[in-house]
C-alpha positions in Angstrom: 62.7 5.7 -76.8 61.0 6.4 -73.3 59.4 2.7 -72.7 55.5 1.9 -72.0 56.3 -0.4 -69.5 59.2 -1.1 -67.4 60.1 -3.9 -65.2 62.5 -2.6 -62.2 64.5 -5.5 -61.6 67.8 -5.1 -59.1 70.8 -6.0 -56.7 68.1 -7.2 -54.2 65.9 -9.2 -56.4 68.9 -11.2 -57.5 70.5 -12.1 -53.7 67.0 -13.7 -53.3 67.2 -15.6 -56.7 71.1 -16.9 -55.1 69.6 -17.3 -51.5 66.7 -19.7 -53.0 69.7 -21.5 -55.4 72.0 -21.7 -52.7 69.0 -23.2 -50.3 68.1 -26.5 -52.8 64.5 -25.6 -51.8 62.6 -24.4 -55.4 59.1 -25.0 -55.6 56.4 -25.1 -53.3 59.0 -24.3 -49.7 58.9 -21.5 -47.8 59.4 -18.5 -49.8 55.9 -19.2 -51.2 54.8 -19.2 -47.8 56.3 -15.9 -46.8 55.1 -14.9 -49.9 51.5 -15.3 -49.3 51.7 -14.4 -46.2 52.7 -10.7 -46.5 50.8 -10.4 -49.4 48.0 -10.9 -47.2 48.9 -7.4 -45.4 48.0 -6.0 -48.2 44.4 -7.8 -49.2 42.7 -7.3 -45.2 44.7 -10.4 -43.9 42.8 -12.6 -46.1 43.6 -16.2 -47.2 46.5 -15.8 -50.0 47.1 -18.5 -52.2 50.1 -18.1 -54.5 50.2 -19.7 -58.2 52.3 -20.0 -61.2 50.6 -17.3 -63.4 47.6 -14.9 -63.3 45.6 -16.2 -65.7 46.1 -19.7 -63.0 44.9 -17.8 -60.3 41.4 -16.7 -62.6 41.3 -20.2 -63.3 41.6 -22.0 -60.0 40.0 -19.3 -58.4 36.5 -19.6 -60.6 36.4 -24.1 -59.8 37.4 -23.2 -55.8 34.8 -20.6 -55.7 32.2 -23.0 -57.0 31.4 -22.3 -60.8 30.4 -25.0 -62.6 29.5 -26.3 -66.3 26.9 -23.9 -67.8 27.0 -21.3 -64.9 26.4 -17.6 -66.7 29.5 -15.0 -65.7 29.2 -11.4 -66.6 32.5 -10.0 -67.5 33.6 -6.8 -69.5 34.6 -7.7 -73.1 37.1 -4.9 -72.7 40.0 -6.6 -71.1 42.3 -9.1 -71.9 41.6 -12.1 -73.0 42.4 -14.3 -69.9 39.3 -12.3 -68.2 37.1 -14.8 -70.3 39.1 -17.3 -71.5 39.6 -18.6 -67.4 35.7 -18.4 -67.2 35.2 -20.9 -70.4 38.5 -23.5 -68.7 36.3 -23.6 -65.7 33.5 -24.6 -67.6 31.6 -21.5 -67.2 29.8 -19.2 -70.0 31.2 -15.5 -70.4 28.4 -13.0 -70.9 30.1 -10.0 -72.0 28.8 -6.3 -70.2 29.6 -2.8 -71.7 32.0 -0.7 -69.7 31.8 3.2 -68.0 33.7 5.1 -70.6 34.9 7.1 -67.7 37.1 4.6 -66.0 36.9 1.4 -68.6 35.4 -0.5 -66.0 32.6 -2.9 -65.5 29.3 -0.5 -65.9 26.8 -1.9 -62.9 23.9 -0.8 -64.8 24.5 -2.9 -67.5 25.1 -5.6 -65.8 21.8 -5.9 -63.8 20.4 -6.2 -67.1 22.3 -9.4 -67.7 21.5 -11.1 -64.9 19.3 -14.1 -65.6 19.0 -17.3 -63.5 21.7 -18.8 -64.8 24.0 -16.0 -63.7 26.2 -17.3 -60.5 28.9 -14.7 -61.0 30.2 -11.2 -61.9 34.0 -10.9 -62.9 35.1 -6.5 -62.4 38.1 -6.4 -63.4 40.2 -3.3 -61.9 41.4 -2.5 -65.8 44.7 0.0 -66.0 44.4 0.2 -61.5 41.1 2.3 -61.4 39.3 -0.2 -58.5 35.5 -1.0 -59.7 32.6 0.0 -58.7 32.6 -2.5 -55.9 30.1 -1.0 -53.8 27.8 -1.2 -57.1 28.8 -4.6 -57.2 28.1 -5.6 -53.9 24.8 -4.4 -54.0 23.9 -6.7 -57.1 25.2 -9.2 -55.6 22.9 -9.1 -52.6 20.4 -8.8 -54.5 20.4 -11.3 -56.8 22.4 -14.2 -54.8 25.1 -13.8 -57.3 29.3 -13.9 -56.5 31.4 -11.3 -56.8 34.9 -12.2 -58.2 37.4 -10.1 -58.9 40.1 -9.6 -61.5 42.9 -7.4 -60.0 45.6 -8.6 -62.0 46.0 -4.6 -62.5 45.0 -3.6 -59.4 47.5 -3.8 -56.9 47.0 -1.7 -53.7 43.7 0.6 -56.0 41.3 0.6 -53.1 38.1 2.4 -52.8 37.0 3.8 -49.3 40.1 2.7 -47.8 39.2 -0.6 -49.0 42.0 -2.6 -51.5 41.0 -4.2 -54.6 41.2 -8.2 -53.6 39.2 -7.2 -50.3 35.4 -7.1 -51.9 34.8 -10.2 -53.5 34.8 -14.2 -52.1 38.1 -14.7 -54.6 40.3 -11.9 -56.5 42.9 -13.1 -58.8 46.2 -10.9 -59.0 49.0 -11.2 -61.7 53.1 -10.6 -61.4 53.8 -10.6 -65.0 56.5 -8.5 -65.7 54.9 -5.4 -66.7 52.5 -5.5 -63.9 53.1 -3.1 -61.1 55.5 -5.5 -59.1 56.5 -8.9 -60.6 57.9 -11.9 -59.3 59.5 -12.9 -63.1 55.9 -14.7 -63.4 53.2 -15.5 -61.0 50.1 -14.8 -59.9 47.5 -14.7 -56.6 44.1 -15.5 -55.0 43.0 -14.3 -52.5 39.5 -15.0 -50.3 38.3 -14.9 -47.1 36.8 -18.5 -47.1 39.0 -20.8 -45.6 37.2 -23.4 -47.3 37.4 -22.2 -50.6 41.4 -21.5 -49.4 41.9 -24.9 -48.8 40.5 -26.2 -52.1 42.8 -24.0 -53.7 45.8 -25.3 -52.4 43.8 -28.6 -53.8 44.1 -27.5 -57.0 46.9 -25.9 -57.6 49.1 -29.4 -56.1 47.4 -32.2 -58.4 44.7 -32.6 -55.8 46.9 -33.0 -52.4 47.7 -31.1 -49.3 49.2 -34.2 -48.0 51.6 -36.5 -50.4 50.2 -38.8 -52.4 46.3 -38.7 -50.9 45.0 -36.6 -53.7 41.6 -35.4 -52.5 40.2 -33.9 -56.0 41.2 -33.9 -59.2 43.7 -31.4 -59.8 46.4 -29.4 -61.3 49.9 -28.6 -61.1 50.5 -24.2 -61.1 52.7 -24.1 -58.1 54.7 -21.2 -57.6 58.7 -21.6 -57.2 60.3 -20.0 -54.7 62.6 -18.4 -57.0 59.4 -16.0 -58.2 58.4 -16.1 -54.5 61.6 -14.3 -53.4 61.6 -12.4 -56.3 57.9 -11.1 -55.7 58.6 -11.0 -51.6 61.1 -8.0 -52.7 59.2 -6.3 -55.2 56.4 -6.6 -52.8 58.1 -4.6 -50.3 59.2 -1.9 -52.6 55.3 -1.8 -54.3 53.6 1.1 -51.9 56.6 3.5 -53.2 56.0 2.8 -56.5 52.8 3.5 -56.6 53.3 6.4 -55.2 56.0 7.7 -58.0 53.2 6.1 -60.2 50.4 8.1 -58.7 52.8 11.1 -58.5 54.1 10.8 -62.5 50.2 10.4 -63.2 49.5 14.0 -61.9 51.9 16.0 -63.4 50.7 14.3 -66.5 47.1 15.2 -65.6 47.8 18.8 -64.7 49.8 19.4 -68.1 48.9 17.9 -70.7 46.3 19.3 -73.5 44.1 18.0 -76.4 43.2 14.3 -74.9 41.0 12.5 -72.6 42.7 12.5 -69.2 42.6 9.4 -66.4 38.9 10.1 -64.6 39.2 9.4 -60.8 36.0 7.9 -59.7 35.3 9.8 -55.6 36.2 7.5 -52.6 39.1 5.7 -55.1 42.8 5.3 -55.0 44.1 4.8 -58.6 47.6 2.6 -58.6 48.2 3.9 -62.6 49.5 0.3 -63.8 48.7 2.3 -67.4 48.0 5.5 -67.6 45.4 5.9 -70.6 44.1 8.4 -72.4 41.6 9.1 -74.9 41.8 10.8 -78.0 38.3 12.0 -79.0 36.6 12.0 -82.2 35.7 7.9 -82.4 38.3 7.2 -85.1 41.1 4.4 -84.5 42.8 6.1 -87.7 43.1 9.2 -85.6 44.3 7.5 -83.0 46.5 5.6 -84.8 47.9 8.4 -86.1 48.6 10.3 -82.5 50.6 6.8 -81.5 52.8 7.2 -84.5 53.6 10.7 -84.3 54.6 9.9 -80.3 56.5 7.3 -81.7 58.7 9.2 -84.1 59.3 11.7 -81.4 60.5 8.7 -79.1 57.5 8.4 -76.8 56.4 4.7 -76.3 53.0 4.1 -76.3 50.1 1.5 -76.3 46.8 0.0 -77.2 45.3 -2.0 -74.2 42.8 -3.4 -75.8 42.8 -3.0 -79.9 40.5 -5.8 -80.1 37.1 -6.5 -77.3 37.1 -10.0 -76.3 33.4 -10.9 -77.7 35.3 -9.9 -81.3 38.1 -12.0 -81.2 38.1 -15.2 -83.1 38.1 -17.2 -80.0 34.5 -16.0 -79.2 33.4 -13.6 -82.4 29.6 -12.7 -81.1 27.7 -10.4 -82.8 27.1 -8.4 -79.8 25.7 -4.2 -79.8 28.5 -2.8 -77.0 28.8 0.8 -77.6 30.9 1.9 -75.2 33.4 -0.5 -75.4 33.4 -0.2 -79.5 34.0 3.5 -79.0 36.5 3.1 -76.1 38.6 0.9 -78.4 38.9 3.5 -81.6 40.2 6.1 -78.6 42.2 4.8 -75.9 46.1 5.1 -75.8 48.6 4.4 -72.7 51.6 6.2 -71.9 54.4 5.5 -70.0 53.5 6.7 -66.2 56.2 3.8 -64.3 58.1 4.8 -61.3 61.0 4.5 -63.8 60.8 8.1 -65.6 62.3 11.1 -64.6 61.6 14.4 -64.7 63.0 15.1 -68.2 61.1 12.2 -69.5 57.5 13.2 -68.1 58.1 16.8 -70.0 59.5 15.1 -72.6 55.8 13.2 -72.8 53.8 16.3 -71.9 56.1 18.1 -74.9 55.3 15.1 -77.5 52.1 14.6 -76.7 50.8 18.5 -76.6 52.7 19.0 -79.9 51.1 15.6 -81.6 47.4 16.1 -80.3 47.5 19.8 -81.5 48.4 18.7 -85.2 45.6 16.2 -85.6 
């Protein structure tokens, strides 16, 4: 079976696992440091704040950035459910947008029509590494007096006019889950050009304290160890080839493979391909469901990222009218597109996949 997802784990992501061991030092010390601050190379050499997980970082990032009980943020309900589920821990209200079909993101014109008085935020969320419509995005947001926050727990080093995803917004929230595009075991990031909002942050995320024992706020503990640190220091370093194999993998898929919905590229974006999704048209999830398991028997993993929209889930279930998200969700399918595969695996894909979308 050629896997959806991969993690690339090896010699030199272990040494840093024995150097942090060998050092006593394990949470909080200076790998996180190093950590944050060459992930800041890669955000505009903005304020990087590391945490324990990405859903953490959407957390944290919403209270430091100033949302507060009853405060309206739009969001896409196609996504996964930490998009909203951070907004409702920081004691905000999710209203749920419709999406572009072309690249499942946040659709800007939808979103204006959301916007009330109560609105203080909109969440993009750079789903599968296609970068928003940030530009979009910004505009509204001048407009209306509104925050832009990002979700880029996909969207590692997508950028838009030169511009990386976690540069637009006044926080952006990146995750190093396993199957993200570099991990660090488990983690996740904000980032911000407020040094203010930076500071309160650090708050958070340490019970309250930047110095011992004067807790300041009320806080939290979702401190990073240094063994993720290390971990994510050296995937770090490796994550601009990868995205290259990824971005390389993703066009010899695009340029050979027939009967589906390729990736759409939106002009003035780089896409970093953490999936590589597809759409099989017609609107039917039995169709689709049908494709999967015909690449499956021909040992070609595959994926639904999202089956369910967030606003349907029983942690929400609102009876909202989202077309393109409701069709989106019958249709879309991801296939393997990691730096992992090699050339007989991507025709292998193009061979299953051409064969299985022909008989349907």
């Amino acid at each position: 079976m050629i896997p959806a997802a991969k993690p690339i784990i090896g010699d030199e992501e272990r040494e840093a696992v024995d150097r942090v061991l060998r050092s006593g030092m394990l949470a909080q010390g200076p790998e996180v440091k190093a950590f944050e601050e060459e992930f800041s190379a890669h955000v505009g050499g903005r304020h990087c704040v590391a945490m324990n997980s990405g859903t953490s970082a959407l957390h944290l990032g919403f209270i430091a950035a100033g949302i507060e009980r009853g405060d309206e943020v739009i969001v896409p309900s196609f996504s996964f459910a930490a998009t909203a589920n951070s907004v409702v821990l920081a004691g905000g209200v999710p209203v749920f947008a419709d999406i572009d079909p072309r690249t499942f993101n946040l659709d800007p014109n939808h979103v204006e029509t959301l916007i009330t008085k109560k609105t203080k935020a909109i969440m993009p969320v750079h789903l599968y590494g296609h970068i928003a419509a940030m530009d979009e995005f910004q505009e509204l947001s001048s407009k209306y007096g509104v925050k832009i926050i990002e979700d880029a727990a996909q969207g590692h080093l997508a950028s838009l006019n030169g511009r990386n995803a976690g540069e637009f917004g006044i926080v952006a929230s990146f995750s190093f889950y396993p199957t993200k595009n570099m991990t660090a075991g488990e983690g996740g990031m904000v980032v911000t050009d407020d040094a203010e909002v930076a500071r309160m942050l650090r708050l958070l995320r340490n019970q309250g304290q930047e110095i011992r024992y004067q807790n300041e706020v009320v806080g939290f503990n979702t401190r990073m160890t240094d063994i993720h640190a290390a971990i994510g220091r050296v995937q770090l370093a490796k994550l601009p080839g990868w995205t290259k194999q990824r971005q390389s993998n993703a066009a010899y898929l695009d340029a050979n493979l027939k009967g589906v919905v390729t990736p759409y590229l939106a002009p003035g974006t780089t896409h970093s391909y953490h999936q590589y999704t597809i759409r099989i048209p017609g609107g039917s999830s039995e169709k689709r469901d049908a494709f999967m398991a015909g690449l499956t028997e021909r040992g070609v993993g595959c994926g639904v990222y999202y089956p369910t929209p967030i606003h349907k889930l029983a942690s929400f279930k609102l009876d909202l009218t989202l077309p393109e998200t409701d069709l989106v969700v019958k249709e879309c399918v991801s296939l393997p597109v990691h730096p992992s595969l090699t050339q007989a695996e991507l025709e292998t894909i193009v061979s299953v996949v051409n064969e299985v979308a022909a008989a349907l």
